[in-house]
C-alpha positions in Angstrom: 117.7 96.2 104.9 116.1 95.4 108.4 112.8 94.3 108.9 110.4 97.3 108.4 109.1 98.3 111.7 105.0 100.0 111.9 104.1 101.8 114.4 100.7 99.8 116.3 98.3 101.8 115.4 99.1 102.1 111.9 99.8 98.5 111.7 96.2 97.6 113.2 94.8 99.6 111.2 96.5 98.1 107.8 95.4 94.4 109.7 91.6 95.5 109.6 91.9 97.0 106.0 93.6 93.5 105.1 90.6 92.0 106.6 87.9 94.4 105.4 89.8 93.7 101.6 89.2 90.2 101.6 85.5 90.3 103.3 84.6 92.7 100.4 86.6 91.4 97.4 86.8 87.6 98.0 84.0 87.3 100.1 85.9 85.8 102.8 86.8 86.2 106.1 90.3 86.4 108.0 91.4 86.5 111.7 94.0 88.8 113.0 96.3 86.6 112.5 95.9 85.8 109.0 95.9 89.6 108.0 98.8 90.1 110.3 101.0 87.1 108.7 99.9 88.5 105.4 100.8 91.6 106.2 104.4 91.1 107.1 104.3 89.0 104.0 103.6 92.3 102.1 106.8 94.2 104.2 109.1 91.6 103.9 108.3 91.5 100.2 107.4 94.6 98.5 108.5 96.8 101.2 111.8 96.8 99.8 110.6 97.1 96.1 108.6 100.2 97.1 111.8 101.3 99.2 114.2 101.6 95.7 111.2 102.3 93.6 111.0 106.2 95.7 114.4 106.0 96.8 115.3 106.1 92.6 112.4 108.9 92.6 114.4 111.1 94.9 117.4 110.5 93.2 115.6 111.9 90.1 114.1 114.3 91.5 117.4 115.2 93.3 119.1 115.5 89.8 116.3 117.6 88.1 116.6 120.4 91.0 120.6 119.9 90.7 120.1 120.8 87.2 117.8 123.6 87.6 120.1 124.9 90.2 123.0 124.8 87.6 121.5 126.6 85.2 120.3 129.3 87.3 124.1 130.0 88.8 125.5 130.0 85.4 123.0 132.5 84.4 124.4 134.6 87.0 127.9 134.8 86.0 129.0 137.8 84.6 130.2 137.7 81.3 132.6 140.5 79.4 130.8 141.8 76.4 132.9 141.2 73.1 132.4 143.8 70.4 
């Protein structure tokens, strides 16, 4: 999988909310280019975890629809009535 590309506004704004994060939980304080590294830490990292995790979502949700699908075709066919 390729390097996960942001577009820049959304990246700066994950950077400042990286930033405002530690300020406010830790107490400390981090440039730029501390929340940027840290950030591309966080793609490199769990961006493919999170990838699977909703690509194995889709998949399910995929198969539930496929189901329900199924069902509602075979509840169309037309069945000769045996007496």
């Amino acid at each position: 999988m390729k390097a996960m590309k942001l577009p820049k506004e959304r990246r700066e704004a994950l950077v400042s909310e990286f930033q405002a994060y530690f300020e406010l939980e830790r107490g400390e304080a981090i440039g730029e280019l501390a929340a940027s590294n840290l950030l591309d830490f966080c793609l490199e990292h769990l961006g493919p975890v999170v990838y699977n995790q909703a690509l194995a979502d889709c998949r399910l949700l995929a198969a539930q629809r496929m189901q329900g699908l199924e069902e509602d075709i075979y509840a169309l066919e037309w069945r000769a009535r045996r007496k």
